[in-house]
C-alpha positions as CSV (number, residue, x, y, z in Angstrom):
1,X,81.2,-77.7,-38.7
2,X,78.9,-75.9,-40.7
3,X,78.8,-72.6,-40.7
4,X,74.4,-72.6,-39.5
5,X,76.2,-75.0,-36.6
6,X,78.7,-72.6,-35.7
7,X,76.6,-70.1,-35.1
8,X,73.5,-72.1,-33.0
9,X,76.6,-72.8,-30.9
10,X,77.7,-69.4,-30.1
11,X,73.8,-68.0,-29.2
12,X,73.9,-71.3,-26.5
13,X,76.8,-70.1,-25.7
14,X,75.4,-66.3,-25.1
15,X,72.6,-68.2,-23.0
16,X,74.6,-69.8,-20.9
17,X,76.7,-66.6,-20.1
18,X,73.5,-64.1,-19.9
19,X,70.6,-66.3,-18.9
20,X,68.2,-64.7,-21.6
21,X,67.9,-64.4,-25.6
22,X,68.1,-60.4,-26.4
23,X,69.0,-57.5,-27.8
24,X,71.2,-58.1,-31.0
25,X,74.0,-60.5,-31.9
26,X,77.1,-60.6,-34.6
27,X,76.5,-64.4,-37.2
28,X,78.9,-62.8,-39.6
29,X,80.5,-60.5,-42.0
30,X,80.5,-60.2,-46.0
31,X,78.5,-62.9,-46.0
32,X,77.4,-65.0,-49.8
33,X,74.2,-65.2,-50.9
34,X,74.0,-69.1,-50.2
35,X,74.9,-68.5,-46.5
36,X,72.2,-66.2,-45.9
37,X,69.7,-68.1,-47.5
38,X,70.9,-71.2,-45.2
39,X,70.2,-68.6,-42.2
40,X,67.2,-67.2,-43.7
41,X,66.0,-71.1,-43.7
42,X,66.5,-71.7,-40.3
43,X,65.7,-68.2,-38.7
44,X,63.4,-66.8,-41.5
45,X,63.8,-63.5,-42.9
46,X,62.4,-61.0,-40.6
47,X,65.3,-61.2,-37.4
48,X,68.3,-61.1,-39.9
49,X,69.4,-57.4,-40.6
50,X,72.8,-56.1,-42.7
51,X,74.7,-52.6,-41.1
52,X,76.4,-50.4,-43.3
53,X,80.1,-52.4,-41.7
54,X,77.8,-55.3,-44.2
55,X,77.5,-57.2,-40.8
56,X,74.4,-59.5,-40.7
57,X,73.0,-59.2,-37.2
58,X,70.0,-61.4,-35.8
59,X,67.4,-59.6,-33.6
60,X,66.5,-61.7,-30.7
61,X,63.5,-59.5,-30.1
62,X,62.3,-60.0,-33.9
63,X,63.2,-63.8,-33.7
64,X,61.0,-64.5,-30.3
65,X,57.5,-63.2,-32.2
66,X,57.6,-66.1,-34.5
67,X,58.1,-68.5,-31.2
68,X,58.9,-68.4,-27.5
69,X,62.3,-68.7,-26.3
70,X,61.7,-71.7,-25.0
71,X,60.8,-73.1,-28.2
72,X,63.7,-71.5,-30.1
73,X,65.9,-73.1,-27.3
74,X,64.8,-76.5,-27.6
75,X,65.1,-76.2,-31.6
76,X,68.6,-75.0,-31.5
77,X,69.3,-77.3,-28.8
78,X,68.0,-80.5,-30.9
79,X,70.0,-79.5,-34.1
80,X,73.2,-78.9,-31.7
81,X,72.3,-82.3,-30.1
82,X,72.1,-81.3,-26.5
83,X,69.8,-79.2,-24.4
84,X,70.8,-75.6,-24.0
85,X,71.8,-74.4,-20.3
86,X,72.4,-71.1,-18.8
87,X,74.5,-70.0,-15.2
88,X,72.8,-66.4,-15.1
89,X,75.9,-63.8,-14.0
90,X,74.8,-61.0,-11.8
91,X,73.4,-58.2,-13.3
92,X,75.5,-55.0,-14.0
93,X,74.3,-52.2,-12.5
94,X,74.6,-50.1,-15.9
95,X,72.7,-52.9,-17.6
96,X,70.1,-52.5,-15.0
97,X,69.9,-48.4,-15.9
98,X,69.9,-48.8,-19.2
99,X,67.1,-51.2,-19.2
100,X,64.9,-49.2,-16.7
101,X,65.8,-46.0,-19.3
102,X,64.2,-48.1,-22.5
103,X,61.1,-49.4,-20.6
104,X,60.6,-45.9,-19.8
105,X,61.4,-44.1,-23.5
106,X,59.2,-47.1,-25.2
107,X,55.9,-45.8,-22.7
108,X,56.7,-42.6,-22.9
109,X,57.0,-41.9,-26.6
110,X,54.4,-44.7,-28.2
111,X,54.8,-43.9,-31.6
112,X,58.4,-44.9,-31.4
113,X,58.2,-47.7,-29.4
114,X,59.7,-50.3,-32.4
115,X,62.9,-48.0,-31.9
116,X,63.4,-48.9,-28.3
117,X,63.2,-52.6,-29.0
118,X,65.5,-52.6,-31.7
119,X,67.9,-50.8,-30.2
120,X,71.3,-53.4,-30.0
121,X,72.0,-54.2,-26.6
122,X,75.4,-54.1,-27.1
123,X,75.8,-50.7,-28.5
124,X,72.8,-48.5,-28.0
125,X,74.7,-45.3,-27.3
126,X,72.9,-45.2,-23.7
127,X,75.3,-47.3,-21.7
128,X,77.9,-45.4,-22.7
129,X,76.9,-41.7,-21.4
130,X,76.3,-43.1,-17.9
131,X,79.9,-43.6,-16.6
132,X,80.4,-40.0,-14.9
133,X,77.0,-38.9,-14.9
134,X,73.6,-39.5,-12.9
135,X,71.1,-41.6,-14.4
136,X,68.5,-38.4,-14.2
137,X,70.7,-36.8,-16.1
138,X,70.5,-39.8,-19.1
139,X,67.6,-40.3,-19.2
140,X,67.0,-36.8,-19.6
141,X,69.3,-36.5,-22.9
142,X,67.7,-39.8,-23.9
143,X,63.6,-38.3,-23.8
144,X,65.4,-35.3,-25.5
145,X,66.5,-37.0,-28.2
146,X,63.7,-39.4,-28.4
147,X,61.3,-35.8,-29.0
148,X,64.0,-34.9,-31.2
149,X,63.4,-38.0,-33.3
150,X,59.2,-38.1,-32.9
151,X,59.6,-34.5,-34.2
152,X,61.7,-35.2,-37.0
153,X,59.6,-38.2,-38.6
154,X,56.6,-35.5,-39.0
155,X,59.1,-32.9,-40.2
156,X,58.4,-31.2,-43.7
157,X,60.4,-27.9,-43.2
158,X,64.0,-27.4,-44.1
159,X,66.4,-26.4,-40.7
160,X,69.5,-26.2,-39.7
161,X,71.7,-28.9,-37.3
162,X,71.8,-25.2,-34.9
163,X,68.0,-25.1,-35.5
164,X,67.1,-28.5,-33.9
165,X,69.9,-28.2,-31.0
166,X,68.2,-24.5,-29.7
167,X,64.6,-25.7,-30.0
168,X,64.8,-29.1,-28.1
169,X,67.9,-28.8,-26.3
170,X,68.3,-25.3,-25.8
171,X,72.1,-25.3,-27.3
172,X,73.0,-24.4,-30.5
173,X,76.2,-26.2,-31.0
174,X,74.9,-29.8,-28.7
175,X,74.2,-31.5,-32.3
176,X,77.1,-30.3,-34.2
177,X,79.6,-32.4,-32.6
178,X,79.9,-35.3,-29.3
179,X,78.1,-37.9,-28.3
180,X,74.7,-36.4,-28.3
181,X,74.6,-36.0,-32.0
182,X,75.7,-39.9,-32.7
183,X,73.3,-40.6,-30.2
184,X,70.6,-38.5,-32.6
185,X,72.4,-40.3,-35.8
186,X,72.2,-44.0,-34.0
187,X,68.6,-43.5,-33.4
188,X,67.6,-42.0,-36.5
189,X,69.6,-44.4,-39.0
190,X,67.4,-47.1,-37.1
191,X,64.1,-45.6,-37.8
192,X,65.0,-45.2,-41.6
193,X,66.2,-48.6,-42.8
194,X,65.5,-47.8,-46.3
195,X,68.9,-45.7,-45.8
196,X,70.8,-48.3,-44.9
197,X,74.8,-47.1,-45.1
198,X,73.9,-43.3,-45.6
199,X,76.0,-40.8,-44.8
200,X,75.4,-38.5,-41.9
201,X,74.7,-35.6,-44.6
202,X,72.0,-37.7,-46.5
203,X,70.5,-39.4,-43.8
204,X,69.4,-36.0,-41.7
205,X,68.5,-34.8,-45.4
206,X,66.0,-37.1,-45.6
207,X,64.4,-35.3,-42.4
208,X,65.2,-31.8,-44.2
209,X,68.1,-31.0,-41.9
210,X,71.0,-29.5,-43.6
211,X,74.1,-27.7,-42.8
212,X,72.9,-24.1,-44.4
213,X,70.4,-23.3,-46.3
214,X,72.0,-21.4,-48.7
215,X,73.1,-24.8,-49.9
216,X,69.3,-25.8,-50.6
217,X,68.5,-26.3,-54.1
218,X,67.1,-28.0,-57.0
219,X,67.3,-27.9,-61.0
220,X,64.1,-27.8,-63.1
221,X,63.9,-27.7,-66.8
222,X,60.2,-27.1,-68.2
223,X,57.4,-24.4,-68.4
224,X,56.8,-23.4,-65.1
225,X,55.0,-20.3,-63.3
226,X,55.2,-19.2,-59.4
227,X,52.9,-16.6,-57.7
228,X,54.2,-14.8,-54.4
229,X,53.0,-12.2,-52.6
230,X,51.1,-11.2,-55.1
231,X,53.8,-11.3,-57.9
232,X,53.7,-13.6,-60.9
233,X,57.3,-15.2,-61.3
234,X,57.6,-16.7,-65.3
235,X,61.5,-17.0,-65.4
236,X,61.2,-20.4,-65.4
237,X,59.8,-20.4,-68.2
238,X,61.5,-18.3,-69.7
239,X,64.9,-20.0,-69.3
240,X,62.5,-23.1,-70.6
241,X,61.7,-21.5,-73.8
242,X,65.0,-20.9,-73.7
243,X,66.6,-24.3,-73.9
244,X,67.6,-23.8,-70.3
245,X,67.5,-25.3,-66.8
246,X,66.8,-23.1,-63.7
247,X,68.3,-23.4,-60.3
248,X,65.8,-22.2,-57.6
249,X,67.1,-22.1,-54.1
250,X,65.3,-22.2,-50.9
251,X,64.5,-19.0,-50.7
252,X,62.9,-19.2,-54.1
253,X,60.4,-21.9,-53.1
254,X,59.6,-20.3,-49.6
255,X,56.5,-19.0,-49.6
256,X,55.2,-20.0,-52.7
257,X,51.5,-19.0,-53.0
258,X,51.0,-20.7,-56.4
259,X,52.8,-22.8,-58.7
260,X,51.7,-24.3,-62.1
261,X,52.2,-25.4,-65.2
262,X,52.6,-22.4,-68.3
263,X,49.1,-22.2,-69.9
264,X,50.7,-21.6,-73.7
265,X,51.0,-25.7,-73.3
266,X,47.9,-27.7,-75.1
267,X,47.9,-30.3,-72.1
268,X,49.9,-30.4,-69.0
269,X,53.6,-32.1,-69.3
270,X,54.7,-35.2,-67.9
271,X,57.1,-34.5,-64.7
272,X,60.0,-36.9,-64.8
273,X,62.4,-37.0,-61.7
274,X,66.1,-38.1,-63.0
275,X,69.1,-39.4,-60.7
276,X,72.0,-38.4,-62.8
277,X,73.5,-35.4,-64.5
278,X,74.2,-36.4,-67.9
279,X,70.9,-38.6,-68.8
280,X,69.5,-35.0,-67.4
281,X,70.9,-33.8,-70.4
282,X,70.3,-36.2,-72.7
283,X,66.2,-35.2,-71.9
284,X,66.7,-31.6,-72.1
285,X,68.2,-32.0,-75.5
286,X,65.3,-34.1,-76.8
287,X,62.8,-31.6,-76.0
288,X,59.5,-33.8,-75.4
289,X,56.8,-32.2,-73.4
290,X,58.6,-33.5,-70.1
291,X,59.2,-30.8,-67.6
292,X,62.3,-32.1,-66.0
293,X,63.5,-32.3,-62.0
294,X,66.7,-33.4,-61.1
295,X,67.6,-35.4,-58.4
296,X,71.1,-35.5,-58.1
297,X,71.1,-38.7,-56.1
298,X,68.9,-38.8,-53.3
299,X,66.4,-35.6,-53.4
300,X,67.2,-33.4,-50.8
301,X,64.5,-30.9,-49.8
302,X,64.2,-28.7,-52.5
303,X,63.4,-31.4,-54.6
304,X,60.8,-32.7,-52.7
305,X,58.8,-29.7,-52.4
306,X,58.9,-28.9,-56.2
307,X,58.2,-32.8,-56.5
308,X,55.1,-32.8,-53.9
309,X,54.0,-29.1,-55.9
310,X,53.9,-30.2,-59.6
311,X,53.5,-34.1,-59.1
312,X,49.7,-34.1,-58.6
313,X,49.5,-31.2,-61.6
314,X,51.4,-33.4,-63.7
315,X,50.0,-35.6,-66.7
316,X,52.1,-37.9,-65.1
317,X,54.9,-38.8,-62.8
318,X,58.1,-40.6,-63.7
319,X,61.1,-42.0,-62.5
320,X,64.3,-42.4,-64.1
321,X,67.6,-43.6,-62.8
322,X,69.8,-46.4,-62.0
323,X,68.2,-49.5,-61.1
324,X,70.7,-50.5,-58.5
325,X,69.2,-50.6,-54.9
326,X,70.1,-47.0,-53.9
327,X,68.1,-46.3,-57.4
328,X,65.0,-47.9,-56.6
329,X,65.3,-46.4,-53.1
330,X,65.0,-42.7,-54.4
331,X,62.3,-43.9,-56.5
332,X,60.2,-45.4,-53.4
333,X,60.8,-42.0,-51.5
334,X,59.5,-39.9,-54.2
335,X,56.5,-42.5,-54.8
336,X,55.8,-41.7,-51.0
337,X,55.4,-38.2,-51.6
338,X,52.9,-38.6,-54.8
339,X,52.5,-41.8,-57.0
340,X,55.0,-42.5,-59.6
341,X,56.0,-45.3,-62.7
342,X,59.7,-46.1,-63.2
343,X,60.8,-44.9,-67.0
344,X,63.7,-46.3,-68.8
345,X,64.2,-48.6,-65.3
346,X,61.2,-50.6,-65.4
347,X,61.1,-54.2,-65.4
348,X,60.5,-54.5,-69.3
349,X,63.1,-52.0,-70.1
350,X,65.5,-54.3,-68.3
351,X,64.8,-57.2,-69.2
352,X,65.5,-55.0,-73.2
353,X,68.6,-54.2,-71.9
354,X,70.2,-57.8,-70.4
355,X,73.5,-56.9,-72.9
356,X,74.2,-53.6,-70.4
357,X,73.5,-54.8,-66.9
358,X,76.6,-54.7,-64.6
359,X,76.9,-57.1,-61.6
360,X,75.8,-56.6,-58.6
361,X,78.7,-56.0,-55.2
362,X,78.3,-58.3,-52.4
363,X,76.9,-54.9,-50.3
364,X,74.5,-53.9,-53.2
365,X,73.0,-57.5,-52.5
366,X,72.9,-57.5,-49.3
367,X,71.0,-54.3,-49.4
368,X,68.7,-55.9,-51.9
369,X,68.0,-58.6,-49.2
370,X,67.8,-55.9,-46.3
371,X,65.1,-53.9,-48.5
372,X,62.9,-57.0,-49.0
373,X,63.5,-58.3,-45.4
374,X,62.7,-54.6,-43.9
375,X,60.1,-53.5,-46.4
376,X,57.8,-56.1,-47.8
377,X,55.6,-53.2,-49.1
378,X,58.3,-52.2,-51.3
379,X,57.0,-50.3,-54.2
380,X,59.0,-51.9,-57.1
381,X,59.7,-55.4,-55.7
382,X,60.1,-56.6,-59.2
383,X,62.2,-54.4,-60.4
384,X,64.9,-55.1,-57.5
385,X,64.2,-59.1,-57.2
386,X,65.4,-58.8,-61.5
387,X,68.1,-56.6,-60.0
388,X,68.8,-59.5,-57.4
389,X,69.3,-62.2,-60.0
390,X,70.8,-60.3,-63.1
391,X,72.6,-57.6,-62.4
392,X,71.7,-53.3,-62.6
393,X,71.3,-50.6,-65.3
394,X,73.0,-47.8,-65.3
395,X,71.3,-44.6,-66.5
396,X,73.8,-44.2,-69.5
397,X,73.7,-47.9,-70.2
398,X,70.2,-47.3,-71.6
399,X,70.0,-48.0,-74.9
400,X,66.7,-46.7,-77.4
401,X,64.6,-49.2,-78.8
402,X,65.5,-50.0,-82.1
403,X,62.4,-48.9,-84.6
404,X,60.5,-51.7,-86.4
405,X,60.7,-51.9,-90.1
């Protein structure tokens, strides 16, 4: 049987058990290119999603806007060869509740709602607090954590996991540990599918929620000035003129009044944002009127504030860094925060560098496909479709163009 077959076979079976085509449902594991292109044919891209476990997962709910269920059913049905059938089982009292909780989360909090129909019906994190307690009492920590989330999305100030538990749940220590912070986690992985596989650490980083803020910081290399409270702060500079990179933390950047570029420069710098340590280097030591930010992987939040800062100052914004999915992905968040080109990763420089590209994993491709299926405004579509079908470039596997004779 083939493998398209096997799986039409087990969703009429899931009919037949449950009566109805929802929530979320297992087709496989690890899977090759070829096979999701064969489910991607039949299903289109939109329903199929990849988890961090590399699972690929079709959404019922995404599936049924490109048809009715009805129509779906007789389609599977002819390619299985008979009609589909269902003996509906009584309905679980838990089910039930956890139903009547969604309906009520996707009215109440509107700008949210896509999260509530996504949610996997198998594994939302609701059915499992209600064993024990009221359902009052669930779907009280569930609109708690839904304003947790709605807050969160808008969020552009750095706090602390303590933070966020005292202001919306009134406990410090409810998000440190238990069941409401994977509940938080579930949620907010599923709102952010451009993190797909993050850690815990970088994924509430991306909403500027850390562990302590003394922890907060960012490295900067170029000739830059910072007024506050009515003090002029050149030290950046300084250590610039210097041949040397400064470290500000977050107490540094809090409460900035002004920040610019040094007027001693002829025209403002380019401000290039670089992933990795060592290429870091390599553009300190070349000394071209770049002022330098590094990233250090994903920005955290001191990072993006200098970025949003300087950006629009800048005489332009680049991005340098591998050209691997998780690459590209920094480089969409920082084009989100102010408009950006890719440098030494952009589609010319590798198709220049064919010699140094490395082969892709089975999970970097499948987050290739999950960007394209979950982001069709993806900023450098190009860039990762190449990736796709030749392989990445490494930061230090750039090579300079030779000079022309």
């Amino acid at each position: 049987m083939q493998f398209l077959d096997t799986v039409l076979a087990k969703i009429a079976r899931r009919y037949q058990l449950k009566g109805v085509l929802s929530g979320t449902m297992k087709l496989g594991q690890d899977l090759d290119t070829g096979t999701m292109k064969e489910l991607a044919n039949f299903f289109g891209l939109d329903p199929l999603r990849v988890n961090k476990k590399e699972e690929v997962r079709l959404h019922f709910n995404v599936l049924l806007q490109n048809g009715s269920e009805s129509q779906w059913l007789e389609k599977i049905g002819d390619v299985l060869g008979t009609p589909l059938s269902c003996d509906k089982p009584e309905k679980n009292g838990n089910d039930e509740a956890v139903r009547k909780i969604l309906a009520s989360l996707a009215l109440a909090f509107p700008e949210i709602e896509e999260l509530f129909s996504i949610l996997p019906e198998e594994d939302n994190g609701i059915g499992k607090m209600l064993p024990g307690r009221s359902e009052e009492e669930v779907r009280q920590n569930c609109f708690t954590t839904a304003e947790t989330i709605r807050f969160l999305l808008q969020n552009k100030e750095v706090l602390t996991v303590s933070d966020l538990g005292a202001q919306f749940f009134h406990n410090s220590k409810i998000l440190r540990l238990g069941e409401m912070r994977s509940l938080l986690l579930k949620w907010l992985a599923l709102c952010s599918p451009d993190l797909e596989g993050a850690d815990e650490e970088t994924l509430l980083a991306r909403y500027h929620v850390v562990h302590d803020r003394l922890t907060v910081s960012a490295v900067i290399y170029g000739p830059v000035i910072y007024e506050k409270d009515n003090k002029r702060y050149d030290w950046i500079e300084q250590l610039y003129r210097a041949g040397e990179a400064a470290t500000l933390g977050w107490s540094n950047i809090q409460g900035i009044d002004k920040i610019y570029f040094s007027n001693g420069e002829e025209t403002p710098p380019d401000l290039i944002t670089c992933e990795n340590e060592a290429p870091f280097s390599l553009l300190m030591q070349q000394k071209r009127n770049s002022c330098l930010l590094f990233t250090k992987g994903f920005p955290g939040s001191a990072v993006q504030k200098l970025y949003q800062l300087l950006g629009p100052q800048a005489a332009s914004c680049r991005h340098w860094g591998d050209s691997d999915p998780a690459g590209l992905r920094i480089a969409a968040l920082l084009n989100t925060l102010h408009s950006l080109q890719l440098y030494r990763c952009d589609l010319a420089t590798l198709e220049r560098c064919r010699h140094a590209l490395l082969p892709l994993t089975q999970k970097q491709k499948d987050s290739c496909l999950h960007i394209l299926l979950s982001n069709p405004d993806f900023p450098f579509q190009e860039e990762l479709l190449f990736c796709l079908d030749n392989g990445w470039l490494e930061q230090e596997g750039w090579q300079e163009e030779p000079q022309k004779e």
